[in-house]
N, C-alpha and C positions, 0 to 999 in steps of 0.2 A: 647560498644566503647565510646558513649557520656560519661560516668562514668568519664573518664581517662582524661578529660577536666579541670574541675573546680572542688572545694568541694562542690559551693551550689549546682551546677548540680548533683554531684554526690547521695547528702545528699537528693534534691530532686525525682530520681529515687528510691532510697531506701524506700523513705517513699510511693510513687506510685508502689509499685511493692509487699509491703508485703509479703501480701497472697500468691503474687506465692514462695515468697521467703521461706516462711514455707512449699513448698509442694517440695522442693529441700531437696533431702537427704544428697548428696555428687558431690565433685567435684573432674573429676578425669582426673591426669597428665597417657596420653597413650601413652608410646614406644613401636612401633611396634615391633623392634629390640633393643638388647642392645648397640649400637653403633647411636640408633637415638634419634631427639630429639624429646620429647612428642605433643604429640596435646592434648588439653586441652576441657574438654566437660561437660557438665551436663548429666549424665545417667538420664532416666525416663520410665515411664511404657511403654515399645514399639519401643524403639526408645531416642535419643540422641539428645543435643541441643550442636552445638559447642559453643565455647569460644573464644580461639585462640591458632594457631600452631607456633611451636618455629621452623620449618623446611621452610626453605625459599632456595630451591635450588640454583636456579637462580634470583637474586635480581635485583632489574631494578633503578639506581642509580637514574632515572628521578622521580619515584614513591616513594622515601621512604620522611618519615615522622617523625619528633622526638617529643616523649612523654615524659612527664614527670612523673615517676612511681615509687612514693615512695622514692624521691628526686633522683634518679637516669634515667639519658637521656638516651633514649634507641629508637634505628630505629626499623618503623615499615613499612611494606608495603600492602597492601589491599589485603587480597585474595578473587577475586568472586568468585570462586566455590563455597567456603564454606563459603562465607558472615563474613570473621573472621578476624583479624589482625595476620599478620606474622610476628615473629621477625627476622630483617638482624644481622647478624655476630654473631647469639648463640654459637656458639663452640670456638668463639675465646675469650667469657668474662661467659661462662654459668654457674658459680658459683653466681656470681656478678648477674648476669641478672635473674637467676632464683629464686634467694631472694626476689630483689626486688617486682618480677612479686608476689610473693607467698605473702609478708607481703601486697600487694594491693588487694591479694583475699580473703584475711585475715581479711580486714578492711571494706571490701566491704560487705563481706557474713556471716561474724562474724566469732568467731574460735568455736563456738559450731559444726559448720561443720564437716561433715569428708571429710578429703583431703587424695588422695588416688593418689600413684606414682607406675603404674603399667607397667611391662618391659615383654613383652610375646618372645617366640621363643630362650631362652638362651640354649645352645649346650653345651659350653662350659663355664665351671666357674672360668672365667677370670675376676679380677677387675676391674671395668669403674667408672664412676662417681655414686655417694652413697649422694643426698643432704640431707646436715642436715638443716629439717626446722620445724618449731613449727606446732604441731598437722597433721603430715603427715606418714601417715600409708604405708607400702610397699606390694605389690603383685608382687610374682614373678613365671610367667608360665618357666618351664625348662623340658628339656630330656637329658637324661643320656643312650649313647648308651650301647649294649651289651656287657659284659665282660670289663665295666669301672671300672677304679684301683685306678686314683689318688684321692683316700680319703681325703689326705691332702691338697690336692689344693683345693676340695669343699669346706670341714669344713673352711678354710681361707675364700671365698667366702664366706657362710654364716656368718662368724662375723665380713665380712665388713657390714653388716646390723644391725640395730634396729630388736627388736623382729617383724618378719614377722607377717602382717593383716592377708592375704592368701598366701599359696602355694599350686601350680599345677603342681604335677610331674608327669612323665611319666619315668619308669624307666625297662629295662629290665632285663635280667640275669646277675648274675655277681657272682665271690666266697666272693666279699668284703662287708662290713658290716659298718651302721651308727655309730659314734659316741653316745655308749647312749645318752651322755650327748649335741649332736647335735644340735646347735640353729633351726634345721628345726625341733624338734619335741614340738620345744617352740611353735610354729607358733599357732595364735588362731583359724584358720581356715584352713584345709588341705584336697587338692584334687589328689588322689595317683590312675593313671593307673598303677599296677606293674604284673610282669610275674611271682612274686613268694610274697608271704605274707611279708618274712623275709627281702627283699629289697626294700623299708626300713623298720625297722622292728616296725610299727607304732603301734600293739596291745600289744607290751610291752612298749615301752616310749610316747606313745604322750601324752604332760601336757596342751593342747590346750581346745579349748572348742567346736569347729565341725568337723567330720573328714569322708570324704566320699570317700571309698577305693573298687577300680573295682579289682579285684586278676584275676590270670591265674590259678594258682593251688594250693592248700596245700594239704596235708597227712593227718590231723587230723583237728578237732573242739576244742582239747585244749586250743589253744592258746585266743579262742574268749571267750572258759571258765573261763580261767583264769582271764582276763580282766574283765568279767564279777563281779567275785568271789572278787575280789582285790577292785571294785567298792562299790560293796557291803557290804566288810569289813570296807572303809574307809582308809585303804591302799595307793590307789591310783587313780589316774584318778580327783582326786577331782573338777576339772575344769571342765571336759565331760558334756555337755548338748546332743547332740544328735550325732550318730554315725550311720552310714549307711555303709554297707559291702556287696559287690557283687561278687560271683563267679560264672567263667565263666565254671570251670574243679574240679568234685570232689561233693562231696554234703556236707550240713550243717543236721547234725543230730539232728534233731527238738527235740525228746523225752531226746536224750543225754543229751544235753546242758540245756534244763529247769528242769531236774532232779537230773542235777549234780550241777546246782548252787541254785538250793531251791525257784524254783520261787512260786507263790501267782498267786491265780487266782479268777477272778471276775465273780458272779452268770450269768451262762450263761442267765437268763430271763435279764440281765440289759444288757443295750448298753453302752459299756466303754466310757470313754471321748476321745478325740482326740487330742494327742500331738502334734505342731510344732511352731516350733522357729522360732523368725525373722532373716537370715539368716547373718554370719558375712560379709561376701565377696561374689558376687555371679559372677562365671567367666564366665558364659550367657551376652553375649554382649543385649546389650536393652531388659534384663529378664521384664518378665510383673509377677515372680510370686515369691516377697520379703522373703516367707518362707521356711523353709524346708517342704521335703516329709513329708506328716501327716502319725502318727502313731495310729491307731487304731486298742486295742487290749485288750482280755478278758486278758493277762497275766503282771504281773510285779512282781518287787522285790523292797525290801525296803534297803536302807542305815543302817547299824546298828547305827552310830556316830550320827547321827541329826534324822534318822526317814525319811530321804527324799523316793520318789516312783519313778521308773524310768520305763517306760513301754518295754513290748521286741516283736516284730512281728516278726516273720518267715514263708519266703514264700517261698518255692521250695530250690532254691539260694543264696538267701537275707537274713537278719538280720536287723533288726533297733531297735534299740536301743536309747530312748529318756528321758532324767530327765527333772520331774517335779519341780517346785520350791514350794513343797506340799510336807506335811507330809503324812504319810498313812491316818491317820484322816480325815484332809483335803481334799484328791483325792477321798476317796469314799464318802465326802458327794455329790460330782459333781455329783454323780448317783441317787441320793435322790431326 
């Protein structure tokens, strides 16, 4: 809050604060609801540092305060609970107010940061406010009840966005189907509850690079072959670093699937290396654990286009599936 005083104050906090300031990954705008306005926080191992919240219900005319943020005046009043500054009247200027606020965390925190504008509980895929601000990523939690039809109104909804950071769907049965061409399958990072494989149909289009998919049911393990196989060829998937698949109904046929897409396997006397990635979006509120699930496994398959190695586990009901940024070459000397 001192920051928003003076430049030398501010310039001096900066330079006293460093260290913690390298141990800051990201800064992120939180609507609980789509219709609210964010509270603003630093995630960290265990737990969250607020910032300040732009929801100020009830404002106490005796209490407010005017800052100057980024040449734009803007009321604030004190929230103890949360030891943060509240913005008064955000919905009646929140384009105007959320710039300003953004180009001052910008200045503050540098823009090598990730700023993260994340809206959880959307029901319905209705337009609302979409701010366009420099180096800010979008995560969007959504459910799509059973037997939802309008296609059209979603696919609109998805390209009132920028390419989504994260998505986290929840999505039931229905006879309708994504747009292959779907901005939700752009998303770099996607977290899909679904009651059937095919909605949405994420093992033939996602061009992202994380995708972790809980299914209810499928009929076959083609489809996970197939992706595999298209990977493999260079086809497709080019993005994919790591993909994780969980079924709840039905089995994953271990011998099928490694037989049908030609996998490689590592001298059982060696202990493989152990794949995981730093994680894009993680929808664990005060996650303590920045990677993905580790993938350790005597088996992989190679890229044919570059020679890359990407490892495959299968356990009961799972799949994971992780690329290396190694050539075959490369990954077995880790065992050496």
């Amino acid at each position: 809050m001192l920051s928003f005083i003076s430049k030398k104050l501010k310039k001096f906090i900066k330079s006293s604060q460093n260290k913690r300031f390298e141990s800051i990954r990201s800064i992120e705008y939180h609507c609980s609801h789509r219709s609210d306005p964010p509270f603003v926080h630093i995630p960290f191992k265990g737990g969250y540092e607020p910032i300040m919240d732009f929801l100020n219900r009830n404002p106490n005319r005796n209490d407010i305060f005017q800052l100057n943020v980024s040449g734009k005046m803007i009321d604030f009043e004190w929230c103890d609970y949360n030891n943060v500054p509240m913005v008064c009247g955000y919905k009646l200027d929140k384009e105007s107010v959320t710039e300003s606020i953004h180009s001052y965390f910008i200045d503050f925190f540098g823009n090598s940061m990730q700023y993260y504008w994340r809206v959880d509980n959307i029901r319905k895929p209705s337009i609302h406010f979409v701010p366009k601000l420099e180096n800010l990523s979008f995560c969007i939690d959504m459910s799509l009840d059973e037997d939802f039809k309008d296609m059209e109104k979603l696919e609109t909804f998805f390209s009132s966005y920028p390419v989504f950071k994260g998505f986290k769907l929840k999505a039931a049965l229905t006879t309708e189907l994504f747009n292959p061409e779907s901005k939700f399958y752009q998303a770099e990072s996607i977290w899909v509850n679904q009651s059937h494989h095919t909605f949405p149909d994420v093992l033939h289009h996602f061009k992202g690079k994380q995708a972790s998919i809980y299914c209810g049911q499928w009929e076959t393990s083609q489809d996970l072959i197939e992706l595999m196989t298209k990977w493999k060829s260079g086809e497709a998937f080019q993005n994919l670093e790591y993909l994780d698949f969980d079924l709840w109904d039905g089995e994953i046929l271990e011998h099928q699937i490694l037989n049908e897409i030609g996998a490689k396997y590592i001298d059982a006397t060696k202990t493989p290396p152990t794949h995981s990635v730093p994680k894009v979006y993680d929808w664990i509120y005060c996650s303590d654990e920045p990677n993905t699930d580790p993938i350790t496994s005597h088996t992989y398959v190679v890229r044919a286009t570059d020679n890359r190695v990407a490892s495959i586990m299968i356990q009961e009901k799972r799949i994971s599936f992780g690329v290396w940024n190694k050539t075959e070459e490369e990954f077995l000397k880790l065992m050496d």
